[in-house]
Biopython code that builds the backbone (N, CA, C, O; Angstrom):
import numpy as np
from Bio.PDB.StructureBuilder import StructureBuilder

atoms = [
    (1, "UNK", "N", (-9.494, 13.575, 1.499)),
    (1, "UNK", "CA", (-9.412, 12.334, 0.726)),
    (1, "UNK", "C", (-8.364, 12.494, -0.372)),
    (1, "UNK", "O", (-7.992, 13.643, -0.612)),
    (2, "UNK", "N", (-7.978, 11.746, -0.886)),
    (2, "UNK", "CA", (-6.894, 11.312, -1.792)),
    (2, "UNK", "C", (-7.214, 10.409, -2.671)),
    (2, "UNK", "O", (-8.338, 9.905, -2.665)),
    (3, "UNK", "N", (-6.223, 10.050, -3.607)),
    (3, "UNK", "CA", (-6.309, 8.671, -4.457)),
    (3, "UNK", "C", (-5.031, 8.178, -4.671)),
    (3, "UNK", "O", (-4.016, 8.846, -4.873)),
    (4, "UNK", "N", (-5.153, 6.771, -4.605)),
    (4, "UNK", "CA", (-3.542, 6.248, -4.922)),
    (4, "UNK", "C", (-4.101, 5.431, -6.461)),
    (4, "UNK", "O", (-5.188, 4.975, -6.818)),
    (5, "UNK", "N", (-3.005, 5.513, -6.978)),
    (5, "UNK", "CA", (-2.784, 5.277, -8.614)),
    (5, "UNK", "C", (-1.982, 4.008, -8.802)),
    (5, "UNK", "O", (-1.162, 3.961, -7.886)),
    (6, "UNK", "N", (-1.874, 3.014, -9.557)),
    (6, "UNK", "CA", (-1.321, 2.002, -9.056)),
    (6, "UNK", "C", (-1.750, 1.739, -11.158)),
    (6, "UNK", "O", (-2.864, 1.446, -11.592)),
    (7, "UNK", "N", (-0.616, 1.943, -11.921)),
    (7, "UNK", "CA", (-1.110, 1.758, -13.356)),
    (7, "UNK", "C", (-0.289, 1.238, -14.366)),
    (7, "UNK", "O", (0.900, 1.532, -14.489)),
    (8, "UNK", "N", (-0.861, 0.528, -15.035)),
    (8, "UNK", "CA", (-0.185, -0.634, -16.348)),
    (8, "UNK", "C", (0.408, -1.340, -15.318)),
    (8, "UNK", "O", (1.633, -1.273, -15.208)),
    (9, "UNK", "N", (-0.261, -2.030, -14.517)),
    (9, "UNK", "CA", (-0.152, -3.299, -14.398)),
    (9, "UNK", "C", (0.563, -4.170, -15.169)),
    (9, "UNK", "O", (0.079, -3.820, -16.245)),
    (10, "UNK", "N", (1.391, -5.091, -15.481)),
    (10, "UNK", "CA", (1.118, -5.939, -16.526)),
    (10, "UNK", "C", (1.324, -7.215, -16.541)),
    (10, "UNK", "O", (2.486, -7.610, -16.440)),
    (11, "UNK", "N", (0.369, -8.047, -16.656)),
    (11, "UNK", "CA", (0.657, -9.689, -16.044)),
    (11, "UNK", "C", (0.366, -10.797, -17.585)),
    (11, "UNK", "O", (-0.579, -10.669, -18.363)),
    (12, "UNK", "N", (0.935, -11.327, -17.632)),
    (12, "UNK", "CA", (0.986, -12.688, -18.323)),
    (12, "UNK", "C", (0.102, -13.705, -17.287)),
    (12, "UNK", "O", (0.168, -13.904, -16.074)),
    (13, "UNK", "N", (-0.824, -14.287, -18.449)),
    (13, "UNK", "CA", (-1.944, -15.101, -17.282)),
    (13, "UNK", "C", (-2.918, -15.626, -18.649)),
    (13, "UNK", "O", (-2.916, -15.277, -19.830)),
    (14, "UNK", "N", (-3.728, -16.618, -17.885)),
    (14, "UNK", "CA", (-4.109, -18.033, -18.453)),
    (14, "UNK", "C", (-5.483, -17.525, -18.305)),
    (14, "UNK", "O", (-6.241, -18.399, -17.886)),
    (15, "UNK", "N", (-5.998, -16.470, -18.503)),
    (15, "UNK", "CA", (-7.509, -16.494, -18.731)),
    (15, "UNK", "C", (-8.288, -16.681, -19.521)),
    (15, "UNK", "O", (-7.674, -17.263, -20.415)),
    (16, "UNK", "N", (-9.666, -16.533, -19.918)),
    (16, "UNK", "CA", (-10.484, -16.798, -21.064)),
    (16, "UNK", "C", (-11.559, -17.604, -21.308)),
    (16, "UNK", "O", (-11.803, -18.591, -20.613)),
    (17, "UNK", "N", (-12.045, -17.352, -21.993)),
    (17, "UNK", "CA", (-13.519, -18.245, -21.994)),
    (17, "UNK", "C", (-13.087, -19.773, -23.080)),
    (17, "UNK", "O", (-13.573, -20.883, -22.861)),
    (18, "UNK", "N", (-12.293, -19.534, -23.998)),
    (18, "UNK", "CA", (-11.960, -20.831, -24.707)),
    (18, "UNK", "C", (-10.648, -21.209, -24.011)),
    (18, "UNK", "O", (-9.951, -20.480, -23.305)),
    (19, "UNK", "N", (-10.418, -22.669, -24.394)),
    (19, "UNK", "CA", (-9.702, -23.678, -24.071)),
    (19, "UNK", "C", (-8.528, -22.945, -24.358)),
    (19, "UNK", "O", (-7.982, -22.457, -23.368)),
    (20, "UNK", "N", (-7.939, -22.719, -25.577)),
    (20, "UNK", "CA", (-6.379, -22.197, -26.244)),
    (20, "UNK", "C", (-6.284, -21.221, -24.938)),
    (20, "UNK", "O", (-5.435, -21.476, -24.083)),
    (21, "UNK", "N", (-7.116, -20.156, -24.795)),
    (21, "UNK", "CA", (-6.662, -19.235, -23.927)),
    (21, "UNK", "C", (-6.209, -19.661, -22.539)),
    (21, "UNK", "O", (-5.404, -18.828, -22.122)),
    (22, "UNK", "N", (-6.382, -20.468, -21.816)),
    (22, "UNK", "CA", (-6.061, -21.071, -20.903)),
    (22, "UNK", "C", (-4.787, -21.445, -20.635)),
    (22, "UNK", "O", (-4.003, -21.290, -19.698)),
    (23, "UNK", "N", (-4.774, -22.162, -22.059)),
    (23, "UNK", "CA", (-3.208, -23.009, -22.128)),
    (23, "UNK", "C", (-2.269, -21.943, -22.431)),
    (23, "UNK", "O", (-1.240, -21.789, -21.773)),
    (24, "UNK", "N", (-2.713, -20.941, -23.760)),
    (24, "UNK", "CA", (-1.692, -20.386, -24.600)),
    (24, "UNK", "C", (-1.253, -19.150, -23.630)),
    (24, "UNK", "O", (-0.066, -18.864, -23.475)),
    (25, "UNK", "N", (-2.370, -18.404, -22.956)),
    (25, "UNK", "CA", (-1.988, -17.970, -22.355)),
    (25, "UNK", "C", (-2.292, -16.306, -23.101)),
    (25, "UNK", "O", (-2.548, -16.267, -24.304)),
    (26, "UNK", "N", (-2.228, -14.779, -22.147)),
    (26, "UNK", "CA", (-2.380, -13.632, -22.915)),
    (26, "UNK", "C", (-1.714, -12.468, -21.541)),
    (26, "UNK", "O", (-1.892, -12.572, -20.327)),
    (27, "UNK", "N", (-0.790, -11.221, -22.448)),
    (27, "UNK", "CA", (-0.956, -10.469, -21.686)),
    (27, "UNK", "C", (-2.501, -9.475, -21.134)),
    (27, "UNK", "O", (-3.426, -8.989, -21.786)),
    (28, "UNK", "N", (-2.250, -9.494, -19.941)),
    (28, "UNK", "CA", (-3.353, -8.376, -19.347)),
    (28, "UNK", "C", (-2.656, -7.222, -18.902)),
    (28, "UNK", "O", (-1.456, -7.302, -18.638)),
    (29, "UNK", "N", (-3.493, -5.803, -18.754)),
    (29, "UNK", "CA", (-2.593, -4.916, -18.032)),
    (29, "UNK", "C", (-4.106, -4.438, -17.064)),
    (29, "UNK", "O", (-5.256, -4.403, -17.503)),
    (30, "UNK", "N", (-3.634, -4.102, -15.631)),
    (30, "UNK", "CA", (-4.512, -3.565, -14.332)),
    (30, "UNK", "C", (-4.544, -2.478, -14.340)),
    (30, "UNK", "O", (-3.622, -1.967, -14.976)),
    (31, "UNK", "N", (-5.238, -1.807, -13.889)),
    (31, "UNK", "CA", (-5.099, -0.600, -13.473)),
    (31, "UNK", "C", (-6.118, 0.040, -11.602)),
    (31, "UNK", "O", (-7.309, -0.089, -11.318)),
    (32, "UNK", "N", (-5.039, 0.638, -10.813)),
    (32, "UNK", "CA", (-5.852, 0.160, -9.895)),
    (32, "UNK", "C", (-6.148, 1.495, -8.952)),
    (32, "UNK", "O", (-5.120, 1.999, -8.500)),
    (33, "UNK", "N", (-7.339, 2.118, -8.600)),
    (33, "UNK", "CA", (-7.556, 3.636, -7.745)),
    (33, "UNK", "C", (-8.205, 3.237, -6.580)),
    (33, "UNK", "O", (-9.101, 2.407, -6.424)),
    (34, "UNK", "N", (-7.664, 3.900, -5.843)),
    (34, "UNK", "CA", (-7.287, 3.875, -4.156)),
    (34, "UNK", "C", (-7.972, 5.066, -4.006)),
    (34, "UNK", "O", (-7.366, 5.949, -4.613)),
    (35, "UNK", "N", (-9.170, 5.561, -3.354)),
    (35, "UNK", "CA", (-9.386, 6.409, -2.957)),
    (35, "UNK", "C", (-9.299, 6.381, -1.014)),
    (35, "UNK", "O", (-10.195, 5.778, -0.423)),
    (36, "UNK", "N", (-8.607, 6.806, -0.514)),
    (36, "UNK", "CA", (-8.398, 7.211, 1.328)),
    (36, "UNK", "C", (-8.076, 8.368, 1.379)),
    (36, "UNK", "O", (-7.641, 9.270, 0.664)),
    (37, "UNK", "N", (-8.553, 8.045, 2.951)),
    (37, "UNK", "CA", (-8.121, 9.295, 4.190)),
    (37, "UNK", "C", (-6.667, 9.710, 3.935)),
    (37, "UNK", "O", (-5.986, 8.820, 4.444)),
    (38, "UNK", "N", (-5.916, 10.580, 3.425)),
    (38, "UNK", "CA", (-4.608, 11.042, 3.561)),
    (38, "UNK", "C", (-3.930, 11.676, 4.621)),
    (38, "UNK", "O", (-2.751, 11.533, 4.947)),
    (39, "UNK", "N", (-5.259, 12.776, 5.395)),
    (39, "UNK", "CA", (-4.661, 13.309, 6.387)),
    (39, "UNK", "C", (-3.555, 13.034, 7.654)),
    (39, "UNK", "O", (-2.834, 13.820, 8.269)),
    (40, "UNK", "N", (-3.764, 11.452, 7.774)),
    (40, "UNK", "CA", (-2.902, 11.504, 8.851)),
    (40, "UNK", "C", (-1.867, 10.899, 8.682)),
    (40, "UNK", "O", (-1.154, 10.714, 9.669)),
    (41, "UNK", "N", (-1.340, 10.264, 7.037)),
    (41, "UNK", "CA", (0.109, 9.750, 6.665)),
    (41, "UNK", "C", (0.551, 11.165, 6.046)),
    (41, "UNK", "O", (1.746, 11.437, 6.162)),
    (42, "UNK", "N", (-0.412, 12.250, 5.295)),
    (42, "UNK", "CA", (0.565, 13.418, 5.065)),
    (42, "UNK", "C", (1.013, 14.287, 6.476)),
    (42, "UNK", "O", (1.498, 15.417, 6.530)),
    (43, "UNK", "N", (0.859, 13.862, 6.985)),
    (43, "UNK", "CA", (1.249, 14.719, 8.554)),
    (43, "UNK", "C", (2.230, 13.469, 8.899)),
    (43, "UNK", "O", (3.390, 13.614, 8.513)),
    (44, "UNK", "N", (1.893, 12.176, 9.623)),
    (44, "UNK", "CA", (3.171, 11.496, 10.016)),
    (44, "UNK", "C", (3.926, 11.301, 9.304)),
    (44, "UNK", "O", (5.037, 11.484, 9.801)),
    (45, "UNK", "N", (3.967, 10.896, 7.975)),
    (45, "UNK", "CA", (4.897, 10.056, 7.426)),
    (45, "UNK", "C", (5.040, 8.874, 7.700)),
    (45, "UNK", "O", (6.136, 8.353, 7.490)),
    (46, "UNK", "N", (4.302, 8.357, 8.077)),
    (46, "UNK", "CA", (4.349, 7.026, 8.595)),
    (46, "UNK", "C", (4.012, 5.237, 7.763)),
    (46, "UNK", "O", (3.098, 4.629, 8.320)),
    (47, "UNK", "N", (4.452, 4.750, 6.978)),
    (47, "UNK", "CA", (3.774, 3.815, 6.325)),
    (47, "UNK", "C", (2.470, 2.918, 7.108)),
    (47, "UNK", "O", (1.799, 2.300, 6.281)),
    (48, "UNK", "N", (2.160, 2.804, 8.080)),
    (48, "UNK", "CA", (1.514, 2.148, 9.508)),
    (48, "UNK", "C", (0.199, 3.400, 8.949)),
    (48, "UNK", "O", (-0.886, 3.114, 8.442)),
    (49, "UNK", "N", (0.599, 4.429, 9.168)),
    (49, "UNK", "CA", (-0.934, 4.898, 9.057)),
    (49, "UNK", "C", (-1.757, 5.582, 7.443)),
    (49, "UNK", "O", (-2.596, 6.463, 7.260)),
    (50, "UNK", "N", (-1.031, 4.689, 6.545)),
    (50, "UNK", "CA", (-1.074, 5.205, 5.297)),
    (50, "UNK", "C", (-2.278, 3.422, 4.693)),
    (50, "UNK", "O", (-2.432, 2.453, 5.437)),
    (51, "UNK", "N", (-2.753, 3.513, 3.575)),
    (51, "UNK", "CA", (-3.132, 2.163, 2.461)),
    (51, "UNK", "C", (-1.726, 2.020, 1.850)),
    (51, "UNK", "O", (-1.147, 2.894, 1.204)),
    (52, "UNK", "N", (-1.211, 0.662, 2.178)),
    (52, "UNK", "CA", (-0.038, 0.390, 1.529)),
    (52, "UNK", "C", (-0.151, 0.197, -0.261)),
    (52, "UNK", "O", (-1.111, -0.288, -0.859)),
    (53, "UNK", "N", (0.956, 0.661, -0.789)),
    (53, "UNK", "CA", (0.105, 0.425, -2.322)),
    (53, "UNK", "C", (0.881, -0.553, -2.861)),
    (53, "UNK", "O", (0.820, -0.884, -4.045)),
    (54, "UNK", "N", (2.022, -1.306, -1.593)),
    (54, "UNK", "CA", (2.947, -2.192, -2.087)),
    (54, "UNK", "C", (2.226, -3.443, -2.143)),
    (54, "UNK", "O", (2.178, -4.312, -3.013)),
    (55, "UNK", "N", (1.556, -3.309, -0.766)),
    (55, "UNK", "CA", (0.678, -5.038, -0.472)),
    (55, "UNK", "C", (-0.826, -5.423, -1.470)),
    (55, "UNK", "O", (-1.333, -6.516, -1.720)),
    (56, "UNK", "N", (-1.324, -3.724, -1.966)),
    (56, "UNK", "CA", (-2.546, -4.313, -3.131)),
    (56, "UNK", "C", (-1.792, -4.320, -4.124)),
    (56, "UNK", "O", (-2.669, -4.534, -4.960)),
    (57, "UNK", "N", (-0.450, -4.230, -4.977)),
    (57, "UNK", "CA", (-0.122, -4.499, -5.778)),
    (57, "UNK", "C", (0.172, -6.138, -5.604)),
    (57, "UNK", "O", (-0.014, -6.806, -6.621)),
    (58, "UNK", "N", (0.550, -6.737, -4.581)),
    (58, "UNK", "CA", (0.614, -7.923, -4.370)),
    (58, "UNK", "C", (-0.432, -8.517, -4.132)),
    (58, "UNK", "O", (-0.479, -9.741, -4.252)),
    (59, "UNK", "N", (-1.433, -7.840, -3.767)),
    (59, "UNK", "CA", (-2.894, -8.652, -4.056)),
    (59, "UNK", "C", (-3.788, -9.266, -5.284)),
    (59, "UNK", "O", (-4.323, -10.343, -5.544)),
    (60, "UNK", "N", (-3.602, -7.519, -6.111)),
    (60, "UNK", "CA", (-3.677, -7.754, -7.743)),
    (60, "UNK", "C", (-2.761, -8.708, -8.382)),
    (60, "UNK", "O", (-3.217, -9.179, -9.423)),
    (61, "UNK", "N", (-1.604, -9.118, -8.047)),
    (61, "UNK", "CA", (-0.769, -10.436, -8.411)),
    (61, "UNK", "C", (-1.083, -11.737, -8.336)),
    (61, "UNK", "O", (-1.121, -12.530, -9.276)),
    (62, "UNK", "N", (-1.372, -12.004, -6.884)),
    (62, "UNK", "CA", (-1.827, -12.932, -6.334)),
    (62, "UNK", "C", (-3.161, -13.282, -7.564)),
    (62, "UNK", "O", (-3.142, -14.176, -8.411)),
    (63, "UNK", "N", (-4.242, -12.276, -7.319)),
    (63, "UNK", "CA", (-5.520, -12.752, -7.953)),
    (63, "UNK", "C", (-5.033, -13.096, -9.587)),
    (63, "UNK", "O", (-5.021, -14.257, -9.998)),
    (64, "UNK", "N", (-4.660, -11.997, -10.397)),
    (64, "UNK", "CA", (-3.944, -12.261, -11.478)),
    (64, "UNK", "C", (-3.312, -14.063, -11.970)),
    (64, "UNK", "O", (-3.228, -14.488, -13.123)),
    (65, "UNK", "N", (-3.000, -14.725, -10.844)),
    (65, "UNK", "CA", (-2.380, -15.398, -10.994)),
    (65, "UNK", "C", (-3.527, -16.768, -11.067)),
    (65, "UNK", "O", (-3.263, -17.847, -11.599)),
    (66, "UNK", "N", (-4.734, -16.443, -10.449)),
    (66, "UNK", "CA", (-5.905, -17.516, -10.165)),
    (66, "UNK", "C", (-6.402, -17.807, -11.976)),
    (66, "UNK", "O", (-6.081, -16.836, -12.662)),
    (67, "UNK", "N", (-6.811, -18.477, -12.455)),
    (67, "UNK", "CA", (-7.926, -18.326, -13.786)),
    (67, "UNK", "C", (-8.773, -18.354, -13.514)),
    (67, "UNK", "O", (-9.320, -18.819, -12.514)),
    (68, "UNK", "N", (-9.228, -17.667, -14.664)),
    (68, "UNK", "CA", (-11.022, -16.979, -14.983)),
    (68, "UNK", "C", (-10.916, -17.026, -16.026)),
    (68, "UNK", "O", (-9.855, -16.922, -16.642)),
    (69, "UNK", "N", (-12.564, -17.286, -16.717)),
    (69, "UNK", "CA", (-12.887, -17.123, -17.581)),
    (69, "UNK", "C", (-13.273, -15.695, -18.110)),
    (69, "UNK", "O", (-13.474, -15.434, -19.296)),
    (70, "UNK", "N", (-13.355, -14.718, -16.960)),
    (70, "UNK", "CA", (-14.214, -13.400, -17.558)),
    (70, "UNK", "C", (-13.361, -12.754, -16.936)),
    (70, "UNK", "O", (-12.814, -13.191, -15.923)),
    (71, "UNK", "N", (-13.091, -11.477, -17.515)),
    (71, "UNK", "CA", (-12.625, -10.046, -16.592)),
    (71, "UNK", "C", (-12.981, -9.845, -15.949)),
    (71, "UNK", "O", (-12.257, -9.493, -15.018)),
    (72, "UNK", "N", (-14.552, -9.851, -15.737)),
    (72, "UNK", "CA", (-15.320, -9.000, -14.482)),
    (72, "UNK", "C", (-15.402, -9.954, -13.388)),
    (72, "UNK", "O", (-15.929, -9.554, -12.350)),
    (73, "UNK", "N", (-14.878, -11.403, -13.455)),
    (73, "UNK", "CA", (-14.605, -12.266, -12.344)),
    (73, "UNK", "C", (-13.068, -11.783, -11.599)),
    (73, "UNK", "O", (-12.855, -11.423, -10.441)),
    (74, "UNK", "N", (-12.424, -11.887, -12.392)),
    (74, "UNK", "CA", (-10.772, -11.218, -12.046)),
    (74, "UNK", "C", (-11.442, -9.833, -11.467)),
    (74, "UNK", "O", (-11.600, -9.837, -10.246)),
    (75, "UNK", "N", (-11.810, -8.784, -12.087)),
    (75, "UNK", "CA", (-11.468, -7.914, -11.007)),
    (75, "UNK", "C", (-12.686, -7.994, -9.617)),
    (75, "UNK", "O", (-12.413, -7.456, -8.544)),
    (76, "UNK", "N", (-13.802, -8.613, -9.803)),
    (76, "UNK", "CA", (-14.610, -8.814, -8.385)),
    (76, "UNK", "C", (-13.600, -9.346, -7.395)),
    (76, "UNK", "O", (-13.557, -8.899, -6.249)),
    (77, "UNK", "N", (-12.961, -10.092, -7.731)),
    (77, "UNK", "CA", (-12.481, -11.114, -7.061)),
    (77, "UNK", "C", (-10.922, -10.228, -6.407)),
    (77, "UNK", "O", (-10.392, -10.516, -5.334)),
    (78, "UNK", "N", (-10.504, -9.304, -7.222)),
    (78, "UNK", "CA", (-9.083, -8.198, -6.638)),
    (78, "UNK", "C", (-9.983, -7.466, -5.935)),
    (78, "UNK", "O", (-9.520, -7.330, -4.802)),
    (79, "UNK", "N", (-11.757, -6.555, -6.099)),
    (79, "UNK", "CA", (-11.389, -5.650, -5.278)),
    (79, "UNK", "C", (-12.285, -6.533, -3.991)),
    (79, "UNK", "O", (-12.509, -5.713, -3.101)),
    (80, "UNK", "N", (-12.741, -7.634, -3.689)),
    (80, "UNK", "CA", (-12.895, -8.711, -2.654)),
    (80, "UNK", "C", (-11.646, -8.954, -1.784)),
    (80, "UNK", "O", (-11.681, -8.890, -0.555)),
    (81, "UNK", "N", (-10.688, -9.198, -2.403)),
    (81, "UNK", "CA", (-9.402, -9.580, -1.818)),
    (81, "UNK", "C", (-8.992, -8.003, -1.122)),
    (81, "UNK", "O", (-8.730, -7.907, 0.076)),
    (82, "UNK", "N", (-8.982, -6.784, -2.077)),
    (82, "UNK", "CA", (-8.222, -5.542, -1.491)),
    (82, "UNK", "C", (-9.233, -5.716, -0.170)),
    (82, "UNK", "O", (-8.798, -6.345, 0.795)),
    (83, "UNK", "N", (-10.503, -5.191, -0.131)),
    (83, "UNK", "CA", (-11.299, -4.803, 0.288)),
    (83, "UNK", "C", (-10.864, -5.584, 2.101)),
    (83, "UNK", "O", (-10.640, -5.160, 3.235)),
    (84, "UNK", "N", (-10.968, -7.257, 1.205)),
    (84, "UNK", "CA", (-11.054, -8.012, 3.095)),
    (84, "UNK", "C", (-9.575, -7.878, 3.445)),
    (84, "UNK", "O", (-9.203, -8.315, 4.534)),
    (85, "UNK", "N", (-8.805, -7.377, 2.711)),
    (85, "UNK", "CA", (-6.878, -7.802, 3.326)),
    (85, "UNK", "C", (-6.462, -6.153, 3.938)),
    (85, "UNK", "O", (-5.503, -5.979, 4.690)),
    (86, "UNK", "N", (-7.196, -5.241, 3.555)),
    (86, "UNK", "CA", (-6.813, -4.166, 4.094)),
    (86, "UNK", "C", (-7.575, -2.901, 4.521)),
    (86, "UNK", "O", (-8.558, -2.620, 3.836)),
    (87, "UNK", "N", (-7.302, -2.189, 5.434)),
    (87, "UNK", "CA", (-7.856, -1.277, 5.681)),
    (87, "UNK", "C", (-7.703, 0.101, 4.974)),
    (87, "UNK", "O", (-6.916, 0.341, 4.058)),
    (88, "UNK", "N", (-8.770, 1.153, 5.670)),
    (88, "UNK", "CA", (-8.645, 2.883, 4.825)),
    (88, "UNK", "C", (-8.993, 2.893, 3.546)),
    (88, "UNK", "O", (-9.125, 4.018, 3.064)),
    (89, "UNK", "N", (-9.235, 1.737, 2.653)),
    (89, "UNK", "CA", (-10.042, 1.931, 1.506)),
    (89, "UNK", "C", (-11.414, 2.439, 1.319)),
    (89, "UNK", "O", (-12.331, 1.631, 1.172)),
    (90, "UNK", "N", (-11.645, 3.780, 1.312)),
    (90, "UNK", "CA", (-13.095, 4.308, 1.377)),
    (90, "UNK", "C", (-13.786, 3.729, -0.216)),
    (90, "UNK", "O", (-14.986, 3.455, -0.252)),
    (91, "UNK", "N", (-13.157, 3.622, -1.131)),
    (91, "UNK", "CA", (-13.429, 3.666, -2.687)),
    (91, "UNK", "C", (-12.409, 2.445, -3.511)),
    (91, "UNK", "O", (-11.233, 2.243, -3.208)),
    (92, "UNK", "N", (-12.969, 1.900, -4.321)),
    (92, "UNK", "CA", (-12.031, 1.060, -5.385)),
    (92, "UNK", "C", (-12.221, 1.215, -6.642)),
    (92, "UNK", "O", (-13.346, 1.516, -7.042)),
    (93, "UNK", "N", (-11.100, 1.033, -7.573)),
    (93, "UNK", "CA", (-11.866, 1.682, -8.976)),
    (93, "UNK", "C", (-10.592, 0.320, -9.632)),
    (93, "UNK", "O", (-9.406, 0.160, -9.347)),
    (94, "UNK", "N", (-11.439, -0.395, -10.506)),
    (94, "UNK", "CA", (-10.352, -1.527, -10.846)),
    (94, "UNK", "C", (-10.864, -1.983, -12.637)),
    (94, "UNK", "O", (-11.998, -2.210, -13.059)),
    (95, "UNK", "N", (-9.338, -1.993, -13.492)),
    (95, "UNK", "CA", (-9.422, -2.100, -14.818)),
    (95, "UNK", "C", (-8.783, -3.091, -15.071)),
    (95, "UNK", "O", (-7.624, -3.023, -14.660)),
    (96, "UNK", "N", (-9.145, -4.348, -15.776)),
    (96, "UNK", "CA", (-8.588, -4.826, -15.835)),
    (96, "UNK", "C", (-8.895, -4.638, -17.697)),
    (96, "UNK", "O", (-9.963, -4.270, -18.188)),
    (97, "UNK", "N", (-7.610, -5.016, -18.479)),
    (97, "UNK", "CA", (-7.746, -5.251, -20.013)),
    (97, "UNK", "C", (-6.950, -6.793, -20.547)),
    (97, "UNK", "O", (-5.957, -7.476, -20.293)),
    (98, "UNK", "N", (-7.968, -6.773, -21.311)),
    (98, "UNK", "CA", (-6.648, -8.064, -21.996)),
    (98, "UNK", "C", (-6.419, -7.332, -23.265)),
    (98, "UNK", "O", (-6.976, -6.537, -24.022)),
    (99, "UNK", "N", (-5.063, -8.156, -23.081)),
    (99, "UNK", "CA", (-4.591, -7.024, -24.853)),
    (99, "UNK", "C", (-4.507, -8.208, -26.791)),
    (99, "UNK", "O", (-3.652, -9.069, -26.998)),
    (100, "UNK", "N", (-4.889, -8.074, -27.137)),
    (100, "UNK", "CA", (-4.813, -8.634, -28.477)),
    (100, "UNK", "C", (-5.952, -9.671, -28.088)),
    (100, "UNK", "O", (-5.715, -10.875, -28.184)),
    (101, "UNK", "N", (-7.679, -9.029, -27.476)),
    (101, "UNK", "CA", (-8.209, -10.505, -27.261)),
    (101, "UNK", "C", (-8.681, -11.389, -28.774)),
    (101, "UNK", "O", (-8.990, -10.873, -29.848)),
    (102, "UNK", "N", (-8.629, -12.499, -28.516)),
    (102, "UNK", "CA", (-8.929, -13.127, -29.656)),
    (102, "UNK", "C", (-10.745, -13.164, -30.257)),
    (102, "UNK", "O", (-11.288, -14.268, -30.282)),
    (103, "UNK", "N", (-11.435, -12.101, -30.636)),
    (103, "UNK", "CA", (-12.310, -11.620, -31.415)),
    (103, "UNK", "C", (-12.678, -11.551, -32.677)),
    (103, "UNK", "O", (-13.737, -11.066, -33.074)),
    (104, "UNK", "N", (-11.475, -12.225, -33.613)),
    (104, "UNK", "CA", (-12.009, -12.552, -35.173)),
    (104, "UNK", "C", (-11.579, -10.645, -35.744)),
    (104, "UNK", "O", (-12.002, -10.242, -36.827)),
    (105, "UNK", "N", (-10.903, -9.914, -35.003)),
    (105, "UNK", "CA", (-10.707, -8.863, -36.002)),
    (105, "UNK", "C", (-9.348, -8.493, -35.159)),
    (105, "UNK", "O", (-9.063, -9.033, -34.090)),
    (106, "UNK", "N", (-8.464, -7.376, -35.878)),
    (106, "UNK", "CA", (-7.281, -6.678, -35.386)),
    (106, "UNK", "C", (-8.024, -5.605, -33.700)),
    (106, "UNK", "O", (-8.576, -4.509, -33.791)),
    (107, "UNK", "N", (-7.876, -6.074, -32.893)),
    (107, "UNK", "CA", (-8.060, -5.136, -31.749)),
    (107, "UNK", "C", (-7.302, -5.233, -30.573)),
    (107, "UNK", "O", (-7.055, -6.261, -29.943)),
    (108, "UNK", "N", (-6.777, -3.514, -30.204)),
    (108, "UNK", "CA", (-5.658, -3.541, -29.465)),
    (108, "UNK", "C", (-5.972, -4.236, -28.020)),
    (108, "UNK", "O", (-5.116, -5.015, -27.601)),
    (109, "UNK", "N", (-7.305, -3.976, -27.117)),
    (109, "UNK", "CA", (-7.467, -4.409, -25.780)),
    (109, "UNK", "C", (-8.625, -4.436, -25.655)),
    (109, "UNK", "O", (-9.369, -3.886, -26.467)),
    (110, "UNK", "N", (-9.173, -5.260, -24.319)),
    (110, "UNK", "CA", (-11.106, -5.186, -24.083)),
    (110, "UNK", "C", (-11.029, -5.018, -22.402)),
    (110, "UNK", "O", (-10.374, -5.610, -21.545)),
    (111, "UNK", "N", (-11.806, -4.157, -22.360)),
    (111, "UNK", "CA", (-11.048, -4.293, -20.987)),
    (111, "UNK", "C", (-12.388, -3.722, -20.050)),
    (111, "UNK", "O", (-13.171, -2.955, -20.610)),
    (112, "UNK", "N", (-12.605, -4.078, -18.752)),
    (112, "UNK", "CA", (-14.150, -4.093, -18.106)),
    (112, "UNK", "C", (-13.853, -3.159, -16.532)),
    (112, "UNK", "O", (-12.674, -3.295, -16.206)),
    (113, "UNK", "N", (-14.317, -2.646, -15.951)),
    (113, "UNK", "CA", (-14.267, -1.588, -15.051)),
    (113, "UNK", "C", (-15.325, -1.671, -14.106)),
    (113, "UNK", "O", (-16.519, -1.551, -14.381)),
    (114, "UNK", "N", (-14.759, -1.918, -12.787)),
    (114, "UNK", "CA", (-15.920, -2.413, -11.685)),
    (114, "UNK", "C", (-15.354, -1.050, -10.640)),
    (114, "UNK", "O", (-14.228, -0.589, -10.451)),
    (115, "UNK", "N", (-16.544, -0.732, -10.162)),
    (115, "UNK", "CA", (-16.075, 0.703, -8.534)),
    (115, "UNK", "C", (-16.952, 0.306, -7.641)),
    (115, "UNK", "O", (-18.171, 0.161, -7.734)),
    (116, "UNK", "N", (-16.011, 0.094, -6.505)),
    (116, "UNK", "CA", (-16.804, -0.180, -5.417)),
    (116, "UNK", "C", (-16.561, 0.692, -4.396)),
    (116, "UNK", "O", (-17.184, 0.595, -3.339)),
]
sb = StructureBuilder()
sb.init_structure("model")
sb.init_model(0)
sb.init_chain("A")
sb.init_seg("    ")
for serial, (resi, resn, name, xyz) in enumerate(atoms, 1):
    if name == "N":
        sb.init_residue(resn, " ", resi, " ")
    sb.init_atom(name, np.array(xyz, "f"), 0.0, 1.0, " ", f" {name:<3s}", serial, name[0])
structure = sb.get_structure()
């Protein structure tokens, strides 16, 4: 087994539980672990028998791009999407943060962590 690393994400996106956030908008950053079978792309070399880490980065985009009100909807909803769009994923480990959330004090990120 292996892990693929896929980190600082970083998307501009319309999430949030209040109205401003929607409109105004906030950076988020992803973070995304791939645990698979390695054995038989470190022997072929082959992209065909490997977890592509190009197409769940385009998955995490895609979802990124939907609104939510909650983090832990955004990432159910990426490792739903990884999970049904591709194969060899034995494990998922998915972070999503928002950065400067609006909380009434100075704080750098909040950020929620789902493994499936």
């Amino acid at each position: 087994m292996g892990l693929i690393q896929i980190e600082n994400m970083e998307f501009y996106a319309f999430h949030g539980h209040f109205r401003e956030e929607q409109i105004v908008g906030n950076r988020f950053i992803v973070d995304l672990t791939i645990e698979t079978d390695m054995t038989v792309p470190s022997k072929s070399d082959n992209l065909k028998d490997a977890v592509n880490y190009q197409k769940a980065y385009q998955i995490v985009k895609t979802e990124m791009e939907k609104k939510s009100y909650l983090l832990e909807n955004i990432a159910g909803r990426i490792l739903d999407a990884l999970y049904s769009q591709m194969t060899g994923i034995a494990k998922a480990r998915i972070k999503v943060s928002k950065m400067n959330p609006p909380m009434g004090g100075k704080i750098g990120s909040v950020s929620i962590v789902i493994e499936r």
